[in-house]
C-alpha positions in Angstrom: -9.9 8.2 -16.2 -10.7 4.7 -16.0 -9.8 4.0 -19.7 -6.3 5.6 -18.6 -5.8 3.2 -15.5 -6.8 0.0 -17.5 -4.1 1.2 -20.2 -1.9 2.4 -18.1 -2.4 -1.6 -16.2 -1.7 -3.4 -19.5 1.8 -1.4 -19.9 3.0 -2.5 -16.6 1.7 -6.2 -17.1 3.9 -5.7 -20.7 6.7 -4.7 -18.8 6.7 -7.3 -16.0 6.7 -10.2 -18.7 8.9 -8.8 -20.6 11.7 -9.1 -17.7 10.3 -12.6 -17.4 7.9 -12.3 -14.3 4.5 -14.9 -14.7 2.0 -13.0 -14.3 -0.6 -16.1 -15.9 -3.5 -17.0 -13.8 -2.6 -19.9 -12.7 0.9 -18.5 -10.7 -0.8 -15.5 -9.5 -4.7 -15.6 -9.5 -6.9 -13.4 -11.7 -6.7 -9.8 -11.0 -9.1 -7.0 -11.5 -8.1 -3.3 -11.7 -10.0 -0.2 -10.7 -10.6 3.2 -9.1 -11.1 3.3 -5.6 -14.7 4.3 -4.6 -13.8 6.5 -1.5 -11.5 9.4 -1.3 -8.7 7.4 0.4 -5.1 9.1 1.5 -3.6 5.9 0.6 -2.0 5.5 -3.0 -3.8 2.1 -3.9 -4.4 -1.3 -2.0 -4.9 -4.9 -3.1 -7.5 -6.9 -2.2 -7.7 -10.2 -1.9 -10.4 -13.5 -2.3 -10.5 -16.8 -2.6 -7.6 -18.2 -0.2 -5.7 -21.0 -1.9 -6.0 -23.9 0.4 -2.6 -25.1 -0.6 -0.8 -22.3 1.1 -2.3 -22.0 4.5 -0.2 -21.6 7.4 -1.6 -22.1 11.0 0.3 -20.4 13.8 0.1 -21.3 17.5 0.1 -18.1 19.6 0.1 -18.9 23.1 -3.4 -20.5 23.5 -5.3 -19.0 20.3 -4.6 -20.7 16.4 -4.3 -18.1 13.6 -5.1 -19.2 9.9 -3.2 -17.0 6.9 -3.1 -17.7 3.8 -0.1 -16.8 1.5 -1.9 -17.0 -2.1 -5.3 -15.9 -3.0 -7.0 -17.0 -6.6 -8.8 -13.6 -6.9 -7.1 -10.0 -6.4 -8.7 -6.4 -6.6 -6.5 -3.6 -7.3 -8.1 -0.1 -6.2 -6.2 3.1 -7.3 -6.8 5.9 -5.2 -8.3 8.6 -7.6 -6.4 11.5 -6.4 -3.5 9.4 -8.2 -4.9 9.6 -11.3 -3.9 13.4 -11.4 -0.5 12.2 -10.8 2.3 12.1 -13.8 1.7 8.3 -15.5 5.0 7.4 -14.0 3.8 7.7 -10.6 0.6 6.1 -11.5 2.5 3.3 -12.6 4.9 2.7 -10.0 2.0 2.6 -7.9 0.2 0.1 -9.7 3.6 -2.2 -9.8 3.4 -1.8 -6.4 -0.2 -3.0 -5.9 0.3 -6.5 -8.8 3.4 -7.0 -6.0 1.1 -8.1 -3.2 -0.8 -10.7 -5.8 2.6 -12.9 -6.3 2.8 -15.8 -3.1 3.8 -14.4 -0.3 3.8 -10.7 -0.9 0.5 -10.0 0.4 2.7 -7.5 3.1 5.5 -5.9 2.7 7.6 -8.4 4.1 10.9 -10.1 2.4 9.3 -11.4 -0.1 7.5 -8.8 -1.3 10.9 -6.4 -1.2 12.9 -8.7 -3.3 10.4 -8.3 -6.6 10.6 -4.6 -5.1 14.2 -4.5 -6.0 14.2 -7.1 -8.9 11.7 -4.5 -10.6 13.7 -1.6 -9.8 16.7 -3.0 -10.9 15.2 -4.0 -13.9 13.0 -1.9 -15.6 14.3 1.6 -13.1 11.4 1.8 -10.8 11.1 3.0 -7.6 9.0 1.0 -5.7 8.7 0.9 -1.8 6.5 0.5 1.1 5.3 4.1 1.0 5.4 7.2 -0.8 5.9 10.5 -0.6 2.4 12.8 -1.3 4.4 16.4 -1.6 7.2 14.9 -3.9 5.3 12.8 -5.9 2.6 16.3 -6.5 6.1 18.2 -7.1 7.1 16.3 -9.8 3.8 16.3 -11.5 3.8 20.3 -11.2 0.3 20.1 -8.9 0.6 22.1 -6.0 0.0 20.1 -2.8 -2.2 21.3 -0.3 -1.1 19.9 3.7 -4.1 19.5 5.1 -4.5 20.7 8.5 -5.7 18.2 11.1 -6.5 19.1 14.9 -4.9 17.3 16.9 -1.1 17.3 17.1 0.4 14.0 19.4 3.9 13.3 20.3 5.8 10.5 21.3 7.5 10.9 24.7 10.4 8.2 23.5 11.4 9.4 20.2 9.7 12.6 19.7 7.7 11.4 16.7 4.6 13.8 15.9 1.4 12.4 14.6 -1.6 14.4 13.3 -4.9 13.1 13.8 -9.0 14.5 13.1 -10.3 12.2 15.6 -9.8 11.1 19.0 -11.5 8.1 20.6 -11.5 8.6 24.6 -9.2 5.4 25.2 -6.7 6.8 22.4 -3.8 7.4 24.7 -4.1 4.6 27.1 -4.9 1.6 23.9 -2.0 3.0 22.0 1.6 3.9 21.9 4.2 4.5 19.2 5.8 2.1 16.9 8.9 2.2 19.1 7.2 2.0 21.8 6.8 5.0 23.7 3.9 7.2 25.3 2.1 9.3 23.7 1.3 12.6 24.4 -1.6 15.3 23.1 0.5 18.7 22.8 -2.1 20.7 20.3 -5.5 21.3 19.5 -6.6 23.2 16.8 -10.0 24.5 16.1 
């Protein structure tokens, strides 16, 4: 499995050169590739070390200074190994994804990081974006995809959104609210 992400890794660094992107240490940092070590839901992440000192931005916040830094020297790619059973297309786009977040100023998925998003799906057919999709992607690779059943079932009073969760800490509903804002409310529990 590992030989097949590391070959898999050199066809999209192939592909990225080819359509002129430089991907050489010195642009981008040195980046390492491998499975992830837990069972994550997530697709992949990118870690980063060693914050180039060049590219720190302080920002004032009221009365508290935050520090971020917009290159890093080192990078860690970790591919979910669920993904591995995925069609190599998938696997791929999700590793384009993840050698995304190593170039300056994509270490989010901010404007930055969509425009090589769109300049690699333009060029080379992609179709990379901030998320995916778990029961399309297992469609297309013919595996059948289990939902898995969680229990607790919580709904935003605002825009009706409904969120699954395994876990509830006490202060859940009075720390957090939905991303547009609203209430949330517990309408399930499921043993």
């Amino acid at each position: 499995m590992h030989n097949k992400l590391i070959e898999l890794y050199e066809q999209c660094i192939n592909e990225l050169t080819s359509i002129g992107l430089d991907l050489s240490p010195k642009n981008i940092g040195e980046i390492k590739i491998q499975l992830s070590k837990r069972n994550n839901k997530r697709y992949g992440c990118c870690k980063q070390e060693e914050p180039d000192s060049k590219y720190k931005i302080t920002q004032k916040i009221g009365r508290r200074k935050i520090v971020k830094y917009e290159r890093f020297n080192k990078h860690t790619i970790e591919i979910s190994k669920w993904v591995m059973d995925l069609n190599d297309e998938i696997i791929k786009n999700t590793i384009m994804h993840e050698i995304i977040h190593c170039f300056p100023f994509c270490n989010n998925h901010g404007k930055e990081f969509k425009m090589y998003a769109k300049y690699i799906n333009e060029k080379l057919g992609y179709d990379i974006s901030r998320l995916g999709n778990k029961k399309e992607d297992f469609a297309k690779s013919n595996i059948e995809f289990e939902e898995k059943q969680y229990k607790y079932v919580i709904k935003c009073t605002n825009c009706g959104k409904l969120i699954y969760r395994n876990r509830l800490n006490r202060d859940f509903f009075r720390k957090y609210r939905c991303k547009c804002g609203g209430k949330l409310l517990l309408i399930e529990t499921r043993n």
